[in-house]
C-alpha positions in Angstrom: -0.1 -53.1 -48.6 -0.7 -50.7 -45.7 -0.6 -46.9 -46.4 0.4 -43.7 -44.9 -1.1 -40.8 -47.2 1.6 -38.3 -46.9 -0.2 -35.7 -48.7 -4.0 -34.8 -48.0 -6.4 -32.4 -47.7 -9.3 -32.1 -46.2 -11.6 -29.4 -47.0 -13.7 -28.1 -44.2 -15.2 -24.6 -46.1 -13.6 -24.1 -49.6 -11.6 -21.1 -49.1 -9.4 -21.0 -51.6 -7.3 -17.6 -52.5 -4.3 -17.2 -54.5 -3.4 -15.4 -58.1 -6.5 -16.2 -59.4 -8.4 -14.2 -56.3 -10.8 -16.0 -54.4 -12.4 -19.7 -54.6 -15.9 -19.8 -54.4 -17.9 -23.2 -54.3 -20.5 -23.8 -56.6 -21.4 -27.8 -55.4 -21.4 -31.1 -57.2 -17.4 -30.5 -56.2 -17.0 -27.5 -58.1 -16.1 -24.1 -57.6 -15.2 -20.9 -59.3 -12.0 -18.5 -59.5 -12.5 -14.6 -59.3 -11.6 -15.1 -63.1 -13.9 -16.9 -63.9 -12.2 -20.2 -64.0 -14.5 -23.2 -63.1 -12.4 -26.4 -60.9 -13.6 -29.6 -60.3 -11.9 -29.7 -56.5 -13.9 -32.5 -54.6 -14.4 -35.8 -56.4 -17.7 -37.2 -56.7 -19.4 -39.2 -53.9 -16.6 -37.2 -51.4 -18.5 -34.3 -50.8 -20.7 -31.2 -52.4 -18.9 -28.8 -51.4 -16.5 -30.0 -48.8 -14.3 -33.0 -47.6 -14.2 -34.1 -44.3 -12.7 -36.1 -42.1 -15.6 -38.9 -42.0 -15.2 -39.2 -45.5 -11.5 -39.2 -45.5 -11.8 -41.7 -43.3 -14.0 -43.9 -45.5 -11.7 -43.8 -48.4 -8.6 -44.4 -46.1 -10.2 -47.7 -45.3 -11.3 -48.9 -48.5 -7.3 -48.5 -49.9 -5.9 -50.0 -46.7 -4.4 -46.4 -46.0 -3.7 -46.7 -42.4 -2.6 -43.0 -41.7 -2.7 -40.0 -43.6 -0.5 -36.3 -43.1 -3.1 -33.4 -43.4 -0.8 -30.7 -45.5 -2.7 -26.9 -46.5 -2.2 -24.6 -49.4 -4.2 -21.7 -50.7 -6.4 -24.1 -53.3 -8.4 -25.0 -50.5 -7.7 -22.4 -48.4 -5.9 -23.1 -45.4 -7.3 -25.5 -42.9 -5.6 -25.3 -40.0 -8.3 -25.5 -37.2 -10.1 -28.1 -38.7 -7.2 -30.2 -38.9 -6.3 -29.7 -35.7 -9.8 -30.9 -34.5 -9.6 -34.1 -36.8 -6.5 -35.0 -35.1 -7.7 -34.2 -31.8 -10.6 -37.1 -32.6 -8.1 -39.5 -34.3 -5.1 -39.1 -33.2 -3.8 -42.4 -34.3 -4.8 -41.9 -37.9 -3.7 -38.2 -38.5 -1.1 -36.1 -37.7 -0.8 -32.6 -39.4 1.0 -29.3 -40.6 -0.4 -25.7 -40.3 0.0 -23.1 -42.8 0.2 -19.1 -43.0 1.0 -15.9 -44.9 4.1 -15.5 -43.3 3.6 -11.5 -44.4 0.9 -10.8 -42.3 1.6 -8.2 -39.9 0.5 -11.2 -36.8 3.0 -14.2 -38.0 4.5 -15.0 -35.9 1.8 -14.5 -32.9 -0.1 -17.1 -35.5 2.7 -19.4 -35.3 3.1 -19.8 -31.7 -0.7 -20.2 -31.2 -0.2 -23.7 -33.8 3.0 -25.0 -32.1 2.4 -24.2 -28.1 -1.1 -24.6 -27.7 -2.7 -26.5 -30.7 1.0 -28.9 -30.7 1.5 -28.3 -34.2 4.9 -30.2 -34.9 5.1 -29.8 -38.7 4.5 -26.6 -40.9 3.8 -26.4 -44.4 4.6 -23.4 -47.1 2.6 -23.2 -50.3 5.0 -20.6 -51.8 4.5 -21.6 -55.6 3.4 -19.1 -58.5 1.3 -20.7 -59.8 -0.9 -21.9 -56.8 0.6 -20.0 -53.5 2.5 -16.8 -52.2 4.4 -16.3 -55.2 1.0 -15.4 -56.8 0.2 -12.5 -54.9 4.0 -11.2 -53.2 6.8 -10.0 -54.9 9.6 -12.7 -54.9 11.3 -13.8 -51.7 13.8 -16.7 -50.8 12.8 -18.6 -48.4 16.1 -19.5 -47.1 17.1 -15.4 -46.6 14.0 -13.9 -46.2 13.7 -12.2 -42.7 10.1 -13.0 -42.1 10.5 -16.5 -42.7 14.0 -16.9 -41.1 12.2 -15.7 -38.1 9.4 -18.3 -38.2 12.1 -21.4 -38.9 14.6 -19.9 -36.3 11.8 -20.4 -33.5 10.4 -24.0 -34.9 14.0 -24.9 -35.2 13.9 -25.1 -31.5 11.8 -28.3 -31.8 14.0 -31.2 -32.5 12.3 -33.2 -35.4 10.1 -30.4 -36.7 8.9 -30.7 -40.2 8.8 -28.2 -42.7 7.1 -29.3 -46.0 7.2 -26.9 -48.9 5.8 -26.8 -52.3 7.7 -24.1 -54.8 6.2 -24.9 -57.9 7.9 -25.6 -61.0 11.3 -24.8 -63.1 9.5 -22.0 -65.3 8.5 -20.4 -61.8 10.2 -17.8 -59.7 9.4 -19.4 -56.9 11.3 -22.1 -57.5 14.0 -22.8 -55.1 15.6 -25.8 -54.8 18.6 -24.7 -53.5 16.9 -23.0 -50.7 15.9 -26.1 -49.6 19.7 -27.0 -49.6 20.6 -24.2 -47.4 17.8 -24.8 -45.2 18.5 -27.9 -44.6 22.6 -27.0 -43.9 21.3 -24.4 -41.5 19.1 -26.6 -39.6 19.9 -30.2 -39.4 18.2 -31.5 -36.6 14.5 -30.2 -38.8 13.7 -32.3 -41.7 12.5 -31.0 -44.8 9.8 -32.5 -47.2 9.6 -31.0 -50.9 6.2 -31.6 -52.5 5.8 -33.3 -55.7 8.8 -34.6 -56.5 10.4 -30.9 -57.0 8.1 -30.6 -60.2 9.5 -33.0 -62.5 9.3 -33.0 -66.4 10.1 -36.2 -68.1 10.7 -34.6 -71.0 13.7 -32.6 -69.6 14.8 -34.7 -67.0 18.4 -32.6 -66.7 15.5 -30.3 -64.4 14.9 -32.8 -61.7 18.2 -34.6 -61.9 19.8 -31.4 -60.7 17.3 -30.8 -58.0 18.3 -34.0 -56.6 21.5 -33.9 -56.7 21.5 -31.0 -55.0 18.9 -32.8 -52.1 21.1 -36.1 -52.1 23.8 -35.0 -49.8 21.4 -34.0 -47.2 19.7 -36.5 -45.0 17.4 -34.0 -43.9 15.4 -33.6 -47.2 12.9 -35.6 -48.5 10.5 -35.9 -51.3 6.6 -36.7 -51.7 5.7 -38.0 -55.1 1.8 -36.7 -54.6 0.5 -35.0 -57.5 2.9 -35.9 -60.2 0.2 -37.3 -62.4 -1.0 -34.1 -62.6 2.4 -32.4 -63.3 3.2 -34.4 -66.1 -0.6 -34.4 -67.7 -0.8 -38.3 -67.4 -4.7 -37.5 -66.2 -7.7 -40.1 -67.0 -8.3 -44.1 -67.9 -5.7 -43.9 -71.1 -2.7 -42.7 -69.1 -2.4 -45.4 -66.9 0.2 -46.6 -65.6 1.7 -42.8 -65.4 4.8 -43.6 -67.8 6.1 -40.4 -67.2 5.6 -40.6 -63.3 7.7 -44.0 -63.5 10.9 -42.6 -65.0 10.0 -39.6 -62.7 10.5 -42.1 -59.6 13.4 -44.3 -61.1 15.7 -41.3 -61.1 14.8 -40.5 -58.0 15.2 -44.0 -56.7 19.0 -43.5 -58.3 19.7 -40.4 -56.8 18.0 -40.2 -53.2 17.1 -44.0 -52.6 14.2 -45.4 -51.4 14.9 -44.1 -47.9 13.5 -40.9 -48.8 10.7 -41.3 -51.0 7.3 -40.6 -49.6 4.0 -41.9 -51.3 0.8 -39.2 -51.5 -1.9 -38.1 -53.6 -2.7 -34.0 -53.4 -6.2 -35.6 -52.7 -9.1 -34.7 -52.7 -8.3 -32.7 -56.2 -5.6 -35.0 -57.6 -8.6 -37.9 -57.4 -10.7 -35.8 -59.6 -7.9 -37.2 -62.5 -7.5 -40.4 -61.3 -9.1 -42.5 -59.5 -8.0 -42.8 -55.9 -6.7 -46.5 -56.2 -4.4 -45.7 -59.5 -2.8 -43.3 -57.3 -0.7 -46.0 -55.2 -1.8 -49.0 -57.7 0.8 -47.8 -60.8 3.7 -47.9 -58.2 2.9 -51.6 -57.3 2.5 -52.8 -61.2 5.7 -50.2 -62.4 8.1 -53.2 -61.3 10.6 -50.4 -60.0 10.6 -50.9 -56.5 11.0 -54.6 -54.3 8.2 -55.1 -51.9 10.4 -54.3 -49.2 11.5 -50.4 -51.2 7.4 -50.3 -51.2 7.3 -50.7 -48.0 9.4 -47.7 -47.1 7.8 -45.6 -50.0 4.1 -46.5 -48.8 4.2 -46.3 -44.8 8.1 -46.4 -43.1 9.3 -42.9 -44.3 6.2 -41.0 -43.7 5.9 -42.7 -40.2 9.5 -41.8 -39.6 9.0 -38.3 -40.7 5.7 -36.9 -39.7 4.7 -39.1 -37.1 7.5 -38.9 -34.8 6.3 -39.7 -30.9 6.9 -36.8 -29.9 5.2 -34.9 -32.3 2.5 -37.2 -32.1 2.7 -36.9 -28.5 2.5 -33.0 -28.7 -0.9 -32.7 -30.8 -2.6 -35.6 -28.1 -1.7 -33.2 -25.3 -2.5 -29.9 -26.8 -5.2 -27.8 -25.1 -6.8 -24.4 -25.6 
């Protein structure tokens, strides 16, 4: 079944920075916090110490992924130009979001460089503790905060403009679910995309029943399931076919619908768990969705989201 990869990265120069300090590579896929701790980032055979578009490529064809949604966060450091330049050469296979510190004194000059001359439609914010800005600024909502509000007030000029976000989990300050919710309200011609399913923990589903409850009114919001795997620890050859993940995605089936369920992986890292193919493979054989849902879950809803004509329209004419 054809594929849109809603969530990937590609990893031009590892760059990683977040609560941990800096990422350093160390090759064979590795690399190594400021404290110490040593990642496996890139899996093996996808690169040394990057992860590029070639290779992206490669894999993308060998799981019938037809398109895939280049997202940043501060794991990899943010790739923004390089992204831009690998949808610039394959504009019918990528589209993507560009990220920033929205603190830094030069926001929102950094902003309008990505959306009015590199055509940037779709923005992504890595605010989680444990992996973004919660990790190294003192907490901030990201529906009130004036920095931000001043970054969405000018995208919100864009009709269709994306704004994906990633706030970490439940035992997290930065999570904010019902920011989302206001967000959304505020701006209802932008459509929103929360990462990971909002976190979920099987064992304490109450957590993301809430969260979607809260989403379900709202056709504006969306979710990605990339990562979850990870989330709930179902990681390596015994945890097959992601139990967890399943009743993760049946509630969110019940709450949201199909509609509004997007498939991705958090790759390259999140294939350094599982294998690439058991990323998309456990939703075929989990028996919870017709081929038809699949259909929406795999390729229609991340078509309809991220690659809008005109956003895709906006990246093919950008020039510096």
């Amino acid at each position: 079944m054809k594929k849109i990869d809603a969530h990937l990265h590609l990893v031009k120069a590892i760059a990683g920075s977040k609560g941990q300090g800096r990422l350093t590579p160390l090759g064979k896929g590795k690399a190594i916090w400021d404290d110490g701790e040593i990642i496996k980032l890139i899996p093996d055979g996808w690169g040394e110490e990057n992860f590029l578009m070639e290779k992206a490529l490669e894999v993308m064809e060998a799981n019938d992924v037809k398109k895939a949604v280049l997202l940043q966060g501060t794991l990899n450091g943010y790739q923004n130009y390089y992204s831009y330049q690998t949808v610039k050469k394959y504009p019918e296979q990528f589209i993507a979001a560009f990220a920033l510190d929205p603190f830094v004194d030069n926001a929102m000059e950094i902003v309008k460089r990505h959306v009015e001359v590199l055509g940037f439609r779709a923005i992504k914010f890595e605010i989680s503790q444990g992996g973004g800005l919660h990790g190294f600024h003192q907490p901030f909502s990201l529906a009130n905060n004036p920095k931000i509000q001043q970054i969405i007030h000018y995208i919100a000029q864009y009709q269709g403009f994306v704004v994906t976000v990633d706030y970490g989990n439940y035992q997290q300050v930065s999570y904010q679910p019902e920011a989302i919710v206001a967000l959304a309200k505020r701006y209802p011609h932008v459509d929103f995309v929360v990462c990971h399913l909002s976190f979920p923990d099987a064992d304490n589903p109450q957590i993301l029943t809430s969260a979607l409850n809260q989403f379900a009114p709202y056709a504006n919001i969306y979710v990605d399931i990339s990562a979850i795997q990870d989330i709930e620890q179902e990681q390596g050859p015994e945890a097959y076919p992601f139990i967890k993940c399943q009743q993760d995605v049946k509630l969110a089936k019940e709450i949201l619908g199909v509609k509004r369920i997007m498939w991705g992986t958090d790759s390259p890292w999140s294939a350094t768990f599982n294998q690439y193919e058991q990323l998309y493979s456990w939703l075929e054989e989990s028996g919870i969705f017709s081929a038809a849902e699949l259909a929406d879950i795999f390729y229609s809803n991340a078509e309809k989201v991220y690659f809008k004509q005109a956003n895709v329209e906006a990246m093919k004419a950008a020039k510096e």
